[in-house]
matplotlib code that plots the C-alpha trace (Angstrom):
import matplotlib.pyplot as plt

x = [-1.0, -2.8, -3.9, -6.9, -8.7, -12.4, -13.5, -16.9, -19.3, -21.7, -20.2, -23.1, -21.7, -18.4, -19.7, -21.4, -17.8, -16.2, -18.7, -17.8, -13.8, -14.4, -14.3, -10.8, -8.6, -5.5, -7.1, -6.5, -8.6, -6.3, -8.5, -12.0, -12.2, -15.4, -14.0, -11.0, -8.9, -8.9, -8.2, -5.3, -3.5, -4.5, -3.1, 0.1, 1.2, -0.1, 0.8, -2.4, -2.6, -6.4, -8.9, -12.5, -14.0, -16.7, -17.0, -19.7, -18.7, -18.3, -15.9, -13.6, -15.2, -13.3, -12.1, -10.4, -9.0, -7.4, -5.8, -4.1, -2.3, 1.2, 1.0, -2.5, -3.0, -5.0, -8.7, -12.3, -14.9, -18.4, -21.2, -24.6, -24.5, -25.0, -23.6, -20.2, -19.7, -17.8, -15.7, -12.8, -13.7, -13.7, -10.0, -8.4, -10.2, -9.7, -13.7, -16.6, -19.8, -22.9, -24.7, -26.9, -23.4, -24.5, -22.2, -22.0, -21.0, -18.3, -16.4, -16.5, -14.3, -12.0, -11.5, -10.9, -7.9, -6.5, -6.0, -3.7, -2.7, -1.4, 1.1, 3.0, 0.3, -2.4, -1.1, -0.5, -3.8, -5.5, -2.9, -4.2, -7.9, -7.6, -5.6, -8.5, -11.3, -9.7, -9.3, -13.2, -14.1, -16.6, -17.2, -15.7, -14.1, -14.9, -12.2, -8.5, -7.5, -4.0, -1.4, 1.5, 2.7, -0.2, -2.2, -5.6, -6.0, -9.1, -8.8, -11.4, -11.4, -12.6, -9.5, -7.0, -5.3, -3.3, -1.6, 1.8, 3.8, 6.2, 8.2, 5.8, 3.5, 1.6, 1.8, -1.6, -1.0, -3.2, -3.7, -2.9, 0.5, 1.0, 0.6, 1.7, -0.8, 0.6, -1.6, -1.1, -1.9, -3.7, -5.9, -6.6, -7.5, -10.2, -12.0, -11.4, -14.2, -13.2, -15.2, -12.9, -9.8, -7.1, -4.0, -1.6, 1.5, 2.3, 3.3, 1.1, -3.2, -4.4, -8.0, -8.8, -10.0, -6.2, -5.2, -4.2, -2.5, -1.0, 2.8, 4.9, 8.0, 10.3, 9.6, 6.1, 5.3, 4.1, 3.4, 0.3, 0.6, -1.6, -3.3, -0.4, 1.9, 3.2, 4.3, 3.3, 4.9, 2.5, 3.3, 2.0, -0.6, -1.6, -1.8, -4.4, -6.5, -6.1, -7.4, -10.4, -10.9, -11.0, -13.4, -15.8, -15.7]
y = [-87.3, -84.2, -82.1, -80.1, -78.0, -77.8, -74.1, -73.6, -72.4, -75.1, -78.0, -79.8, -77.7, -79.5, -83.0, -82.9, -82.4, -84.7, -87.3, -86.5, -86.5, -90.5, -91.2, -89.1, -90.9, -89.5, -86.2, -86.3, -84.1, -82.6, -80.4, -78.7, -75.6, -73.3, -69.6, -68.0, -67.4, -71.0, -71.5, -68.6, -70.7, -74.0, -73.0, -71.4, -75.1, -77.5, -75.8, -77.9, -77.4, -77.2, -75.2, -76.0, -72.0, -70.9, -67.3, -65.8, -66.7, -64.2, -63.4, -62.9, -63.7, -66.2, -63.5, -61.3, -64.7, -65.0, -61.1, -62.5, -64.9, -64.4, -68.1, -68.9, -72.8, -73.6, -72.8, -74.0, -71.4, -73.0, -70.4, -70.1, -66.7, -66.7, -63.2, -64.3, -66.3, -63.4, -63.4, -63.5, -66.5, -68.4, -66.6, -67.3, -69.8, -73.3, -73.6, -72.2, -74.7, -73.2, -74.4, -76.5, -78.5, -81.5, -84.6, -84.4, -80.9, -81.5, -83.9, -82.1, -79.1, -81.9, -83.1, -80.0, -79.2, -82.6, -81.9, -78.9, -80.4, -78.6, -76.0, -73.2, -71.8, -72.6, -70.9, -67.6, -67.7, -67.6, -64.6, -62.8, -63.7, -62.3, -58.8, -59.0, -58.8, -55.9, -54.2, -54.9, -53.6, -50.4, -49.6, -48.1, -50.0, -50.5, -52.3, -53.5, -57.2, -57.7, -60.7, -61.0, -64.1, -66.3, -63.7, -62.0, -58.6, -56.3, -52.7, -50.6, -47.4, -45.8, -46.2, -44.9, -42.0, -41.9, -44.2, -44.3, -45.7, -48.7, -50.4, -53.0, -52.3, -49.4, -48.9, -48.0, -45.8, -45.9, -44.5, -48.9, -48.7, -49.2, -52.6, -53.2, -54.1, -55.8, -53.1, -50.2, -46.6, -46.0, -48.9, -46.7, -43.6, -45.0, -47.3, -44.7, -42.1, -38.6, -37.2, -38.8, -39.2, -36.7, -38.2, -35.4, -36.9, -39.8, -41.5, -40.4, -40.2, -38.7, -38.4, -35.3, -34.7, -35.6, -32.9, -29.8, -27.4, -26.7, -25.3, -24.2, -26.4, -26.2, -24.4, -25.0, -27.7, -28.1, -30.2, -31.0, -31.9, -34.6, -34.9, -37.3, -34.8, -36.8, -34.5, -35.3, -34.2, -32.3, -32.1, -29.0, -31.2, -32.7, -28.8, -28.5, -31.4, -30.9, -27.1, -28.3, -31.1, -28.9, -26.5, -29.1, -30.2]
z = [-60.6, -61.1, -57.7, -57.4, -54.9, -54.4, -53.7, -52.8, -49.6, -50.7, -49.1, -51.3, -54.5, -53.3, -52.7, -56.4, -58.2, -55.4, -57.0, -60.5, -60.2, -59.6, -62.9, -63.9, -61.4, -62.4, -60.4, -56.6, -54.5, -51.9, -50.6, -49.8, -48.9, -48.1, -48.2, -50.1, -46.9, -46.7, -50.2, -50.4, -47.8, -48.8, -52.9, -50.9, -49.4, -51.4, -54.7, -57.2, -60.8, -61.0, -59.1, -58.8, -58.0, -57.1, -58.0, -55.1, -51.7, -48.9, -46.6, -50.3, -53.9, -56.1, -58.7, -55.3, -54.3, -57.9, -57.5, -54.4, -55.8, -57.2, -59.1, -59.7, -61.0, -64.0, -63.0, -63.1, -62.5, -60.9, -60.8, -60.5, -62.4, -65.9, -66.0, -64.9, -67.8, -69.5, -72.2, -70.0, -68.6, -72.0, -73.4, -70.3, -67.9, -68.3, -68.5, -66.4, -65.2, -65.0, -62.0, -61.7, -63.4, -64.9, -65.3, -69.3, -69.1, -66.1, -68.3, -71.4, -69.2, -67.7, -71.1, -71.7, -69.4, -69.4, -73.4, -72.2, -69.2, -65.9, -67.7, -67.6, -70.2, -68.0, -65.0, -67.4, -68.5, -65.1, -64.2, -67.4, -66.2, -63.1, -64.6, -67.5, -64.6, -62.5, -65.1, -66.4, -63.6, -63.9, -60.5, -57.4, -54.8, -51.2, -50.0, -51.2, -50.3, -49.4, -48.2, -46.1, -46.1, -45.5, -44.3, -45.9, -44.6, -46.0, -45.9, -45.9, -48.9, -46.0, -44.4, -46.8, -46.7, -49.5, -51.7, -53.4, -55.8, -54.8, -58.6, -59.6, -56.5, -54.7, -51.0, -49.3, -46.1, -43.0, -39.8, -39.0, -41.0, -44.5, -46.9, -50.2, -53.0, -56.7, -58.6, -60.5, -59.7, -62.6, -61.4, -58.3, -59.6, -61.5, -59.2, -56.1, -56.3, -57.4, -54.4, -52.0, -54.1, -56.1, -57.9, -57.0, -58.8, -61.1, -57.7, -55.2, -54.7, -51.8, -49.8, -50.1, -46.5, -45.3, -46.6, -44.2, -45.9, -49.7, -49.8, -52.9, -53.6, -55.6, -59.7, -60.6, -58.1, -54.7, -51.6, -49.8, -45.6, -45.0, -41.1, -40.2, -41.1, -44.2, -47.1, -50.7, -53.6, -56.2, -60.0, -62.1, -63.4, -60.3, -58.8, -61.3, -60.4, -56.8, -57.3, -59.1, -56.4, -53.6, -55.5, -55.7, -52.2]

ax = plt.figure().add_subplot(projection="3d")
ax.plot(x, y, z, "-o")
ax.set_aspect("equal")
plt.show()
């Protein structure tokens, strides 16, 4: 038996491939859910191989629902958006259905995944889909999804102030408390706007309006005191960003 999830806020979006997974038997339905939170918790117990997504829902959009997850099954993307259907999507996705999805087109993509089955390949694809899109990803971020256990918690950019490294992770500090986020720094200084943001140290980015005050440390390096009197460690490169940050403020 092969176990799927239906992920969708169209409940009729849902019904439709409910309708068409008649014909493939050996695929149980275990699930419908109508927003990623759901999902993220529903993939976290019932562990499918196969997810139906839809990739524009709110409350959390399907690709920040696949960042969260630290063994994404094999996946089916459902869109209405042509523009999604990326390259990514066709190296690393199972399939993606273009919505309206007709029935022709559905079981051409089960075919599709049955011929590779519920793998360990398929599960490392959808992990290199979701890295591919985060890191395809031109813009500037507004917010940084993270879980605890089961839990979904958004964080406001606005909110941060400052990040630092943490091994395989980075640890985003707030006036809340801190969370950890599997990402890289590198990630974070280039979707956090240079306005806002300074990478100070190979292990450290800081908003610039924390800061309070800029002491020596140590040969060639220094420290910057943040508002919450946390000390940061500045490298001689990061001095030099840092200077031409502040200049431009």
């Amino acid at each position: 038996m092969i176990k799927a999830l239906l992920i969708d806020d169209e409940p009729l979006a849902r019904s439709i491939i409910a309708e068409y997974l008649e014909d493939f038997p050996e695929i149980t339905v275990l699930k419908e859910c109508g927003d990623g939170f759901e999902a993220a918790k529903a993939i976290a117990e019932l562990n499918p191989d196969l997810i139906f997504l839809d990739v524009q829902m709110p409350k959390i959009t399907g690709f920040e629902l696949l960042e969260l997850l630290e063994d994404p099954p094999a996946v089916i993307f459902t869109t209405a958006f042509e523009e999604f259907a990326i390259k990514a999507f066709e190296q690393h996705a199972v399939d993606y259905l273009l919505k309206p999805i007709s029935k022709s087109r559905f079981d051409k993509a089960i075919q599709k995944f049955m011929a590779q089955g519920p793998s360990l390949q398929s599960r490392e694809k959808t992990k290199a889909l979701a890295e591919e899109i985060n890191e395809q990803h031109s813009q500037y971020i507004d917010r940084v999804l993270v879980r605890t256990g089961n839990n979904i918690k958004i964080i406001p950019v606005s909110k941060i102030n400052y990040l630092s490294a943490d091994d395989d992770y980075v640890c985003i500090h707030t006036d809340e408390g801190s969370a950890l986020k599997k990402n890289t720094m590198a990630y974070f200084e280039k979707h956090l706007s240079e306005k806002d943001f300074v990478r100070v140290h190979r292990s450290y980015i800081v908003r610039i309006n924390q800061i309070v005050r800029i002491e020596p440390y140590e040969k060639d390096s220094h420290k910057v005191i943040l508002r919450d009197k946390t000390s940061v460690s500045v490298s001689k490169s990061g001095y030099a960003k840092l200077k031409k940050a502040l200049e431009g403020s």
